[in-house]
N, C-alpha and C positions, 0 to 999 in steps of 0.2 A: 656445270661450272663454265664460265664461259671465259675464252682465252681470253686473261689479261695484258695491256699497254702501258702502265702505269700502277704505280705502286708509293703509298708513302712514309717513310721511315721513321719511326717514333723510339725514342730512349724511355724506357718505362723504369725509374727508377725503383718503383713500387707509394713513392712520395708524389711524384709529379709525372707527367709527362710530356716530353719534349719533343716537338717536330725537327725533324731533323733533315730532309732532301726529299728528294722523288728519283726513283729508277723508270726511266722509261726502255721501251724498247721500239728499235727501229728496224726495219731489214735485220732481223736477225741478230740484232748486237746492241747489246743495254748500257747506258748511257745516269749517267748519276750529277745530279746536281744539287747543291746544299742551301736549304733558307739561307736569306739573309740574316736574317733572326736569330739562327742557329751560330752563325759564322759569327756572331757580335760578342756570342758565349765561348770564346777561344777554348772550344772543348774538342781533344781531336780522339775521334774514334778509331780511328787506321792512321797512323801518324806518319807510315814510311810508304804508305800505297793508296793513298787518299787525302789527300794532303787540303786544308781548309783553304780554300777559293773562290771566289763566286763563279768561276769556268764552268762548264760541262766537261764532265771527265768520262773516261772509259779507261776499261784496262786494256794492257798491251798482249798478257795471258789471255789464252782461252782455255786452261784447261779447270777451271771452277765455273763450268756450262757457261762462259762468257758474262761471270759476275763479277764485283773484287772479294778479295777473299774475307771481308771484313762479312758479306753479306750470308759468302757462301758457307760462312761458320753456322748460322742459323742453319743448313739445311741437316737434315740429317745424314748419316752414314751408316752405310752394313744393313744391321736390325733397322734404327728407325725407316731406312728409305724403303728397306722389303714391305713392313708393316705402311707404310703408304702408298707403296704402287698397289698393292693388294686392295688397300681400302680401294684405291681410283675404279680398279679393274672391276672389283664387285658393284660399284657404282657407275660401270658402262661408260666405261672414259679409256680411249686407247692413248696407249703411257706415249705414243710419238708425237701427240699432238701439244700431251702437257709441256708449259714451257717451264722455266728458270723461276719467272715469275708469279707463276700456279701454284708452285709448288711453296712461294715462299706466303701466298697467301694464305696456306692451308696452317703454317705454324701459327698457334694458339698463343694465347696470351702469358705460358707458363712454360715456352721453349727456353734453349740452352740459351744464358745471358739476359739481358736487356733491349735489347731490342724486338722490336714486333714491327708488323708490316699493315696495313691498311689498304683494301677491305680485308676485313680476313671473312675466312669460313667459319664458322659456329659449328662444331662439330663433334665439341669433349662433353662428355655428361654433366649434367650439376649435381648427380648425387655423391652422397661420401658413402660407396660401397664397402664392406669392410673386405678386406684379401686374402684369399688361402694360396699360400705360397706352393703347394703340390697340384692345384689346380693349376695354376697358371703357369709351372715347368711342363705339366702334362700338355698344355692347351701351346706352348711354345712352340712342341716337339712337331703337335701337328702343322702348325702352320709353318715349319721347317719342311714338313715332306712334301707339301702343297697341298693338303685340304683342311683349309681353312675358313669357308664359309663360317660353319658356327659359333666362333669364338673371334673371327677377326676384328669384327666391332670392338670387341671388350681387349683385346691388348692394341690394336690401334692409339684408344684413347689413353693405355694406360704407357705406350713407348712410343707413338708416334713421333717424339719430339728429342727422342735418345740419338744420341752418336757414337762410333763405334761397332764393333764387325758381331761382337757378343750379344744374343738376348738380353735387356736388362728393362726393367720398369720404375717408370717415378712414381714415387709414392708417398705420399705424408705419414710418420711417424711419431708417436708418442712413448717416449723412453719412460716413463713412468709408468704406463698401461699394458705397454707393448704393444700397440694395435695399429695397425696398420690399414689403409686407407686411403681411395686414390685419389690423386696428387689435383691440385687446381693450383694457380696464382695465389688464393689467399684462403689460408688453411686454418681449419678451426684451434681452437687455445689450445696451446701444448705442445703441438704438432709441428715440428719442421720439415723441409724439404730432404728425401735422399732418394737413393739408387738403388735399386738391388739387380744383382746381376744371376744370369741364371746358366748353365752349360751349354756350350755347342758341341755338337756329335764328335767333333775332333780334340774337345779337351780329355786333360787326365778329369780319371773319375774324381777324383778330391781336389778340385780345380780351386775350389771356393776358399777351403782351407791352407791351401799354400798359398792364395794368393794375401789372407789373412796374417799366416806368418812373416810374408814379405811386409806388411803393413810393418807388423808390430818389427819386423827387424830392421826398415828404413825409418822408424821413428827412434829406435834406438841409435841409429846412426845420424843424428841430429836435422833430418829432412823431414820441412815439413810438410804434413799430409792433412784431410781432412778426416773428422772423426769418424773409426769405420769398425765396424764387428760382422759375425758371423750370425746370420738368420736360423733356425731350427724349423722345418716344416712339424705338420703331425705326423710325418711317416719318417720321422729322426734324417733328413737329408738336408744341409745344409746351405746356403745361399751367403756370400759375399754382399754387405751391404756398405754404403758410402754415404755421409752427409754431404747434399750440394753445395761447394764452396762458391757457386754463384748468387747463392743465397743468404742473407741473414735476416730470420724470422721468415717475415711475409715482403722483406726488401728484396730488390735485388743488386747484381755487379755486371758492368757489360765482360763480354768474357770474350777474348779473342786468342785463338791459337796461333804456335809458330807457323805452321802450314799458309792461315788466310795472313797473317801480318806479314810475312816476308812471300807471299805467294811461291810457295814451297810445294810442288806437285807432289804428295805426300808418299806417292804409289811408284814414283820416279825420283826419288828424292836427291838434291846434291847438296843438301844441309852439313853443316858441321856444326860441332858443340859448340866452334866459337863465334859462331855466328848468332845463335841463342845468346850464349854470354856479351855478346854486342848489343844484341837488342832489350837482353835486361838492364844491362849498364846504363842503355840510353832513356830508357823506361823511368828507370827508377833514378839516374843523376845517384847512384850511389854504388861504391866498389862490391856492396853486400850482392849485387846482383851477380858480378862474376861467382862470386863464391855459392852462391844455391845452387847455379848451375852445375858449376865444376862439383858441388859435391854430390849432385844427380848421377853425376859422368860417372863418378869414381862407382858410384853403387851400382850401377846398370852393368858397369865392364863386367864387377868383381863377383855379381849374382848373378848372370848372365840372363839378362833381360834384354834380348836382342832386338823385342817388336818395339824398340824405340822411335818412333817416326814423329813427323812434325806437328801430328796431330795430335800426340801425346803429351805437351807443352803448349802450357799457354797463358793466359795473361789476363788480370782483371783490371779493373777503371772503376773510381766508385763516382758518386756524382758531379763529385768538383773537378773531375777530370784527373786524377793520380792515382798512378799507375804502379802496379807489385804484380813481381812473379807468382803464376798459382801456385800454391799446394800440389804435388806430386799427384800423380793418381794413375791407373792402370802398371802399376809396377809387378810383376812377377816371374816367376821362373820361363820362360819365350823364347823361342829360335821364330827368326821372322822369314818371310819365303823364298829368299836367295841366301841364307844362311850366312850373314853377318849383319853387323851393328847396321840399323835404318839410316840412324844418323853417323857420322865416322867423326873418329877421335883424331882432332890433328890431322885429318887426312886417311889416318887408317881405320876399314870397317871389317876385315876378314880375319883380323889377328891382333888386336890393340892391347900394349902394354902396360907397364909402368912409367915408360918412355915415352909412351903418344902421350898419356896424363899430364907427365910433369912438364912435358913441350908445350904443352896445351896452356897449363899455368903462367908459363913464363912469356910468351906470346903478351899476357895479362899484367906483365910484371906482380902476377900473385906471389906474398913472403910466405905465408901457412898453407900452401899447397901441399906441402908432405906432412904436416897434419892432419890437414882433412881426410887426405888419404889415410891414415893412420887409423884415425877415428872411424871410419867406412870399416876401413879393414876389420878390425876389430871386433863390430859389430856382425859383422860377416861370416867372421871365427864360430859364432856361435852360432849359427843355422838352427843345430838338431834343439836347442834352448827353444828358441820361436817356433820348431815344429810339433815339438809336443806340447807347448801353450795351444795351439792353434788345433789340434788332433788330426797333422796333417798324417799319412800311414805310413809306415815303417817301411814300406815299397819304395814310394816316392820320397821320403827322406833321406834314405841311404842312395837312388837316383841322383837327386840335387847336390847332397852331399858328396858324392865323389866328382860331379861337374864341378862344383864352387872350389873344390878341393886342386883340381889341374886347372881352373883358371887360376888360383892364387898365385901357383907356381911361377907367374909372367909376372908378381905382384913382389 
């Protein structure tokens, strides 16, 4: 591979494809400027950190490796970025020489969102292998402990392109067959785009299943998610799986998070919920936007989902440029690694109440704030309901349940 200088930005809606700027780089600091072309389609991809101009811009942040964050959403996190320094590394590439711009080359035509980057690398398979879901928890673990030679090719292609700290792999799905198959741009009849996620050494054993019964109990509590169930290996162990809500069919959504849209250092975060609530508000020109969020807030307090960070929120764009809050997703039972909320409620993240919530609303002039909370609550009540739907274990439901049980008591 050889260091790249230049880079050019394409919107792939899966219908057309749109040029969109070129990232150069100079002396060590990348530089963005937008076709005219582009600029004539008053479509704004980053609307509060890249603002439509014919200038050359840069950002003022360096800490998304000196990108804007709208780019650095493409890159991967956690897994996918381990599963591609390894790839580099097994291919005789020392990761200090790779740049910013290497790396965004190396995303494929089927990474997170709409956008792609120009040259890219050719690098995923063409075939549609089918997937044993015990092989590739097995083939995870090793490439967790570091030897990974023999299989890192094969989850390379299949997560190279994931974000996120958790194992997971994209994969194409057929709900009628059951079969599964790995994932490209454009996936044979039947098949849609999803996730499946797989354990790290530090989760609960039944990781997969409470994260399922969180599903089904934030869907009960009127937040929406994308379509998600529980995977069955042949050795009866379970996997968490997700439909990509950047996709519909073989289309895509550009997808951008709170993190890159407000350049939110996601690991240092000074985010608050109403800040999210500002930028859906402004997104979507409609008051429905405070209220998704707010009712995110209210389930995260009241289930104690504390790995709430910037990255965990985010944002789609379909092709005419309009913009809606995503779908929920990465929701479950979390304590995050300084032990309160990532993002803080009204200001507070070590202790948040009913009181940060409802201050939270009024800020908003929100009238059904103590409904939504109501309705959260509610659903909330009934945990051990969702955890034997989900067959999460009598350990860790009586666990959860006496957390959810002293958080309410603030409620």
């Amino acid at each position: 591979m050889a260091l790249l200088e230049r880079l050019t930005v394409v919107l792939n809606f899966g219908t057309s494809l749109i040029e969109v700027g070129e990232i150069v780089t100079n002396k060590k600091k990348y530089f963005f400027k937008y076709y005219p072309s582009f600029l004539e389609r008053k479509i704004e991809i980053s609307p509060f950190k890249l603002p439509l101009n014919s200038k050359i811009q840069t950002p003022s942040e360096l800490f998304f490796d000196g990108l804007f964050g709208v780019f650095n959403d493409s890159l991967p996190d956690g897994w996918g970025r381990l599963l591609v320094d390894r790839h580099l590394l097994k291919n005789g590439f020392q990761l200090q020489q790779i740049t910013a711009l290497d790396r965004l080359s190396l995303i494929n035509n089927n990474g997170l969102g709409a956008l792609e980057y120009k040259p890219q690398e050719k690098i995923v398979s063409e075939k549609y292998n089918s997937i044993q879901l015990d092989t590739i928890a097995q083939d995870m673990q090793v490439v967790l402990q570091g030897e990974s030679n023999v299989v890192i090719e094969e989850l390379y292609n299949l997560g190279g392109s994931s974000g996120g700290a958790r194992p997971k792999i994209m994969v194409g799905y057929n709900e009628k067959t059951n079969k599964l198959v790995h994932d490209k741009a454009i996936l044979p009849k039947d098949f849609e785009h999803w996730i499946i996620k797989f354990p790290s050494s530090t989760d609960m054993q039944d990781i997969a299943q409470i994260e399922y019964a969180y599903y089904l109990m934030a869907v009960n509590a009127g937040i929406s998610m994308s379509k998600s169930q529980l995977f069955k290996s042949k050795k009866n162990d379970y996997f968490f799986g997700t439909k990509r809500f950047d996709r519909d069919k073989n289309n895509k959504l550009h997808l951008h998070s709170a993190s890159g849209l407000l350049h939110d250092n996601f690991r240092l975060s000074s985010l608050d919920y109403g800040h999210i609530m500002n930028a859906a508000f402004q997104l979507e020109n409609h008051i429905n936007g405070y209220e998704k969020v707010f009712r995110l807030a209210c389930f995260n307090m009241l289930a104690h989902n504390r790995d709430d960070h910037s990255k965990n929120f985010a944002f789609l764009m379909n092709e005419k440029g309009k913009w809606q809050f995503a779908p929920a997703y990465d929701l479950t039972f979390s304590s995050s690694s300084h032990g309160q909320h990532s993002t803080t409620i009204n200001g507070e993240g070590v202790n948040p109440t009913q009181k940060h919530l409802l201050k939270l609303a009024e800020n908003f002039d929100m009238k059904n704030a103590v409904h939504i909370l109501e309705e959260v609550k509610q659903s909330i009540n009934n945990w051990t309901t969702f955890a034997n739907q989900a067959n999460v274990s009598k350990a860790s439901t009586k666990l959860i349940e006496k957390v959810i049980e002293n958080q309410l008591k603030n409620y």
